[in-house]
C-alpha positions in Angstrom: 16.7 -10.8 -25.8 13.0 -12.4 -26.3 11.2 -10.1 -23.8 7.3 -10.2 -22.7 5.7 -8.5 -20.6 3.2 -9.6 -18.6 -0.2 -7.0 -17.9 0.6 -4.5 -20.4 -1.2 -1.7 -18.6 0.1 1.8 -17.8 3.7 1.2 -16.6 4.0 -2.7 -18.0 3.3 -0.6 -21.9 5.2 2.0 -21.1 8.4 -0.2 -20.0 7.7 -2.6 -23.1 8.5 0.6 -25.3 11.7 1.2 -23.3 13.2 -2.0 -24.0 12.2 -2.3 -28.1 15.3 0.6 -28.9 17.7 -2.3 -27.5 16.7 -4.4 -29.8 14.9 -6.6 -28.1 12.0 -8.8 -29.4 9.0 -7.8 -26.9 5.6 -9.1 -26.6 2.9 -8.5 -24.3 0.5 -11.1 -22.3 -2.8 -9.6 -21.5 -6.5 -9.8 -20.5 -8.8 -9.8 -23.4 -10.3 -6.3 -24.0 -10.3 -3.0 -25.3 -6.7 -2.1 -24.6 -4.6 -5.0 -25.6 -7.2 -5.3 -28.7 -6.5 -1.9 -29.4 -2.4 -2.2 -29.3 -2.8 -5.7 -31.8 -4.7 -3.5 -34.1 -3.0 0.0 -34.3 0.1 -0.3 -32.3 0.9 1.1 -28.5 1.0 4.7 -28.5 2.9 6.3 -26.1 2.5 9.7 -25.1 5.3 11.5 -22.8 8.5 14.2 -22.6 6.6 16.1 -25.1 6.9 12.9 -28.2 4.3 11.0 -29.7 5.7 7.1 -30.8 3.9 4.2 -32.1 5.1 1.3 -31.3 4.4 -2.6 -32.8 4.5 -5.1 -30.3 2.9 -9.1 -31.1 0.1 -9.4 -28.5 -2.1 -12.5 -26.8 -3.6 -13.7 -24.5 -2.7 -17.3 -24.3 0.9 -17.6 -23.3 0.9 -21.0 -25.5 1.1 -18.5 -28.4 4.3 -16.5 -27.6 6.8 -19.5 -26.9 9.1 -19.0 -23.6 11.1 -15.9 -23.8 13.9 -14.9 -21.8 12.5 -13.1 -19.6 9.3 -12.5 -18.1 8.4 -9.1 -16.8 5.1 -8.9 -14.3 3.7 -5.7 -14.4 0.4 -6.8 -12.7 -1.2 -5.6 -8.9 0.0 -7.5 -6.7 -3.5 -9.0 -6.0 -3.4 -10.6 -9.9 0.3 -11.9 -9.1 -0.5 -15.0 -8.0 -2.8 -15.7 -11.5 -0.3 -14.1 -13.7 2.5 -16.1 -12.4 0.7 -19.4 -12.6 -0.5 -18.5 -16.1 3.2 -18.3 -17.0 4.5 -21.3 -14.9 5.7 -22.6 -17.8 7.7 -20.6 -19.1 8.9 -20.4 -15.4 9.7 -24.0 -15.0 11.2 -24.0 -18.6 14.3 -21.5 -17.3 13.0 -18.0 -18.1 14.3 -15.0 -15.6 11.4 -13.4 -14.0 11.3 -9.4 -13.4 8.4 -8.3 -10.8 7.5 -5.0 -10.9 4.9 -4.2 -8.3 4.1 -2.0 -5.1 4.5 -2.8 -1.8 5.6 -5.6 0.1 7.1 -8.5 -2.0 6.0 -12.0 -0.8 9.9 -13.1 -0.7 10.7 -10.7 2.4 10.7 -13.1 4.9 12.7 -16.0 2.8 15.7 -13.1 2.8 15.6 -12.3 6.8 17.4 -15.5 8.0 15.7 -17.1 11.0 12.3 -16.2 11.2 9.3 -18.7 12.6 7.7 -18.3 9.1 8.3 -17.1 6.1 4.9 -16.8 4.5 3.6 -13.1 4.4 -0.2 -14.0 4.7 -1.2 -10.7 3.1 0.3 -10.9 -0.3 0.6 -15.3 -0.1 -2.2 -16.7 1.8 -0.8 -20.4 0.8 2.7 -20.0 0.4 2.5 -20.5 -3.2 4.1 -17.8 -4.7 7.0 -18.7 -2.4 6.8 -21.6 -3.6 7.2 -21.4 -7.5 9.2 -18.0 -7.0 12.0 -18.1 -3.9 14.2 -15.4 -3.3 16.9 -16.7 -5.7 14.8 -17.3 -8.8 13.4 -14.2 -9.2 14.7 -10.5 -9.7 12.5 -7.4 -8.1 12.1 -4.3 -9.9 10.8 -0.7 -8.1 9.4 1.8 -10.7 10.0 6.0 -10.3 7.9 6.4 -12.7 4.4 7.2 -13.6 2.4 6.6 -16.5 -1.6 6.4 -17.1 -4.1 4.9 -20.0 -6.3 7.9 -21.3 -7.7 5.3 -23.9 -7.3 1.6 -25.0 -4.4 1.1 -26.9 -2.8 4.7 -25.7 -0.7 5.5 -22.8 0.8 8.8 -21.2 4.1 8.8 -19.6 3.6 11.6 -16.9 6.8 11.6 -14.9 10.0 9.5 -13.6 12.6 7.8 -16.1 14.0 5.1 -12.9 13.7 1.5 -12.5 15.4 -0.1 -10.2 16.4 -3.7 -10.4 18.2 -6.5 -8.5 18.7 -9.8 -6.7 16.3 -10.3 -3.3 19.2 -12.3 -1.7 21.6 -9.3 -3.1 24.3 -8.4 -5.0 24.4 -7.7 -8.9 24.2 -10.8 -11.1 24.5 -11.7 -14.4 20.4 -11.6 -15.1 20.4 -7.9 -13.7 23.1 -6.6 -15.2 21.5 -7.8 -18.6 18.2 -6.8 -17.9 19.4 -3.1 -16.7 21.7 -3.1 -20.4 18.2 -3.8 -21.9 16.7 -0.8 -20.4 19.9 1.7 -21.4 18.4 4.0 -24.8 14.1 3.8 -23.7 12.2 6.6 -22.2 12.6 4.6 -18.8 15.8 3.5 -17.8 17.3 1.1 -15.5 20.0 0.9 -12.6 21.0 -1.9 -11.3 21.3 -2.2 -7.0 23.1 -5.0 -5.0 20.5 -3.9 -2.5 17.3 -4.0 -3.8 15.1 -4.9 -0.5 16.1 -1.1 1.0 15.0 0.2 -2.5 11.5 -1.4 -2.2 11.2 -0.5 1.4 12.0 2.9 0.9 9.2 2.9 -2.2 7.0 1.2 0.4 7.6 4.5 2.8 6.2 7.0 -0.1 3.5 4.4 -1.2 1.9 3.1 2.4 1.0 6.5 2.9 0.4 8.7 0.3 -1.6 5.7 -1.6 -4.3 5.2 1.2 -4.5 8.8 1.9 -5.1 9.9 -1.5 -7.9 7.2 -2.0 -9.5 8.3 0.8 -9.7 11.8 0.6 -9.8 11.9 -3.7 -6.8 14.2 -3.5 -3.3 14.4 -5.3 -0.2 13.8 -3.6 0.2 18.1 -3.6 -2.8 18.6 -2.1 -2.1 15.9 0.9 1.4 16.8 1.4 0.8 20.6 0.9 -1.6 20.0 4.1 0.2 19.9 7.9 -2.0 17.9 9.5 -2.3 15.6 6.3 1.3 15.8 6.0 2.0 14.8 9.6 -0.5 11.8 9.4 2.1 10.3 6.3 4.8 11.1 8.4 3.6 9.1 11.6 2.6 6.4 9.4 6.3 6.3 7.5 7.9 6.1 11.1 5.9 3.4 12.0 6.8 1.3 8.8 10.6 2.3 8.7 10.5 0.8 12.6 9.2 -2.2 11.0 11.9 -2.6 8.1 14.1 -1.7 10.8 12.9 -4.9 12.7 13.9 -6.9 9.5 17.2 -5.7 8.7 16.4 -2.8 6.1 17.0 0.3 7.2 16.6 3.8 5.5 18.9 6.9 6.1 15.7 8.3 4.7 13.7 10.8 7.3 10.3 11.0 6.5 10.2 14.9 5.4 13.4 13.3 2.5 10.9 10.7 1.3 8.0 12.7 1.3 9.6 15.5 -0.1 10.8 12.8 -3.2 7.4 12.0 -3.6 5.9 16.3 -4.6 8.9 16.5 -6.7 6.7 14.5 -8.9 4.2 16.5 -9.1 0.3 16.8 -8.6 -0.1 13.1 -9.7 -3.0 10.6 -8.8 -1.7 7.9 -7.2 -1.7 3.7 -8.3 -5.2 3.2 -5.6 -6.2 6.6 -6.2 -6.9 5.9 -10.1 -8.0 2.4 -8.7 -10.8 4.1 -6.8 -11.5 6.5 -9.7 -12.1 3.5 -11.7 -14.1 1.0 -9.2 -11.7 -1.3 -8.9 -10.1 -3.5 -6.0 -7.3 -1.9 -4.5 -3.7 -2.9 -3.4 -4.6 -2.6 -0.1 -3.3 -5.6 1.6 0.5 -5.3 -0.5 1.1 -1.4 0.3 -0.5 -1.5 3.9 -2.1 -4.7 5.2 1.5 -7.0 4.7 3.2 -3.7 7.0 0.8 -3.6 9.4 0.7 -7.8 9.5 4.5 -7.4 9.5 4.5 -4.9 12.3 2.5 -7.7 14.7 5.1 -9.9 13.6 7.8 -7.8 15.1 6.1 -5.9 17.8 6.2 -2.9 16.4 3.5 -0.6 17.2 1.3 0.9 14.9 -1.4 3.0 15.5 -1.5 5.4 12.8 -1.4 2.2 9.9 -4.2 0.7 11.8 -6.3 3.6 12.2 -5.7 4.3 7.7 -6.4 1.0 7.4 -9.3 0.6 9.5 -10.8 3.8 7.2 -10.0 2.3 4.1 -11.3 -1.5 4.9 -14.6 0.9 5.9 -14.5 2.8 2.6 -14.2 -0.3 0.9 -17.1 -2.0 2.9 -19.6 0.8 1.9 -18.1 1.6 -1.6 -19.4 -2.4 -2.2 -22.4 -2.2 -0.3 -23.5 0.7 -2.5 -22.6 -1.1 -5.2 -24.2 -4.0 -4.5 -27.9 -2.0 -3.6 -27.4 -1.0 -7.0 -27.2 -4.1 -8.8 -29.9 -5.4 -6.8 -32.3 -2.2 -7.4 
């Protein structure tokens, strides 16, 4: 299978190495710069379960250069979704499956509900146009147990998890997911194929719409904040709140919150997805893991005070983190 993934970052290089020992032909699509300069140069290398691989992968950053593969694999933020998928609309329009892997809520939720006023999720599709080019039954959704960072350009660290889930919004297993998951059997991530995927990206939502605000906040690991009561308690209230709201849409969880959160330290003291955001200055993936919940939440009439008041902290953090930032460049 002609494979390319697109945003070749920490978890889109590391699952680009899991599909090459199938024998697939895998590029990557990425932003000019260091990194991807740095894997066209000298090769990906992967760091993780205490191995050291180099791998080869063709590289660009103009789509026009790679031909249409097979399938398309987004490992982008959600915020960049909307530019990488019209980047490869193409390739889209031309037949290739698509694979999303991404946090938080997808922008297809609502098209999978049944009879719902609208189906836009402002949050994550202001316009409707991912809906648009991508409904329910063109695309497949993958949810990542894994974790993975880049030290350096051109190097990346596979720190914990082996899982990726995949499958069908409207569910069941089909033909495209079964093939995909084979492609994923013999890498250092593997994949499992679920005839239910929306309850395995809400219940990914319930470790991340906490823990990922929290921790870029406060700076601290997912130990420290769930080794914390009150800090623990805080997650908690906030993963009733959103499990109310999946509840409100069909998904539920047999999930308590102490089960989820207690999945999420078996991974260990790592920094989460917003946390290294932070670290690094960047924008953050606030509106996907938290802002579509709590605009979801309004939808349904679910209250949710403990989401608001995280998100209100955040959206403040955020305001003076570009303030600052903005004295700076001016001084």
């Amino acid at each position: 299978m002609k494979i390319t993934i697109v945003g070749p970052g920490a978890v889109g290089a590391t699952l680009a190495a899991s599909f090459l020992p199938s024998g697939a032909d895998v590029s990557l699509l990425g932003s000019p710069g260091a990194h991807l300069n740095a894997i066209s140069e000298h090769g990906l290398l992967l760091r993780g379960n205490g191995r050291t691989e180099l791998y080869r992968l063709t590289t660009s950053h103009d789509p026009a250069r790679l031909g249409v593969p097979d399938l398309v694999v987004t490992c982008v933020k959600s915020q960049d979704q909307a530019a990488a998928l019209a980047t490869v609309r193409p390739w889209i329009e031309a037949g290739a499956d698509v694979l999303v892997v991404a946090n938080g809520v997808p922008w297809w939720l609502l098209a999978t509900v049944g009879d719902v006023p609208e189906q836009v999720i402002h949050s994550v599709d202001p316009d409707g146009a991912l809906l648009e080019l991508l409904p329910p039954a063109r695309v497949m959704a993958g949810v990542a147990h894994f974790s993975s960072s880049v030290p350096a350009p051109g190097e990346v660290t596979h720190t914990s998890g082996d899982l990726l889930i995949v499958g069908d919004p409207l569910g069941g297993t089909s033909h495209r997911v079964e093939r995909c998951a084979k492609a994923l059997e013999s890498g250092p991530v593997r994949a499992r194929a679920s005839a239910d995927i929306r309850t395995a990206v809400w219940e990914k939502l319930l470790g991340n719409v906490n823990l990922n605000p929290i921790s870029a906040l406060t700076g601290a690991t997912v130990i420290d904040i769930l080794d914390d009561p009150d800090v623990r308690g805080l997650c908690a209230a906030v993963f009733t709140e959103a499990a109310g709201v999946g509840a409100r849409l069909g998904i539920d969880t047999a999930m308590s919150a102490d089960e989820r959160l207690d999945i999420a330290r078996r991974l260990g003291a790592f920094r989460t997805s917003m946390l290294q955001d932070a670290d690094r200055g960047r924008r953050l993936e606030t509106d996907a893991i938290l802002g579509a919940v709590r605009e979801l939440a309004r939808r349904t009439g679910v209250p949710s005070p403990a989401m608001d008041a995280v998100g209100g902290l955040l959206a403040l953090r955020e305001r003076v983190r570009h303030g600052a930032a903005a004295e700076r460049g001016a001084g």
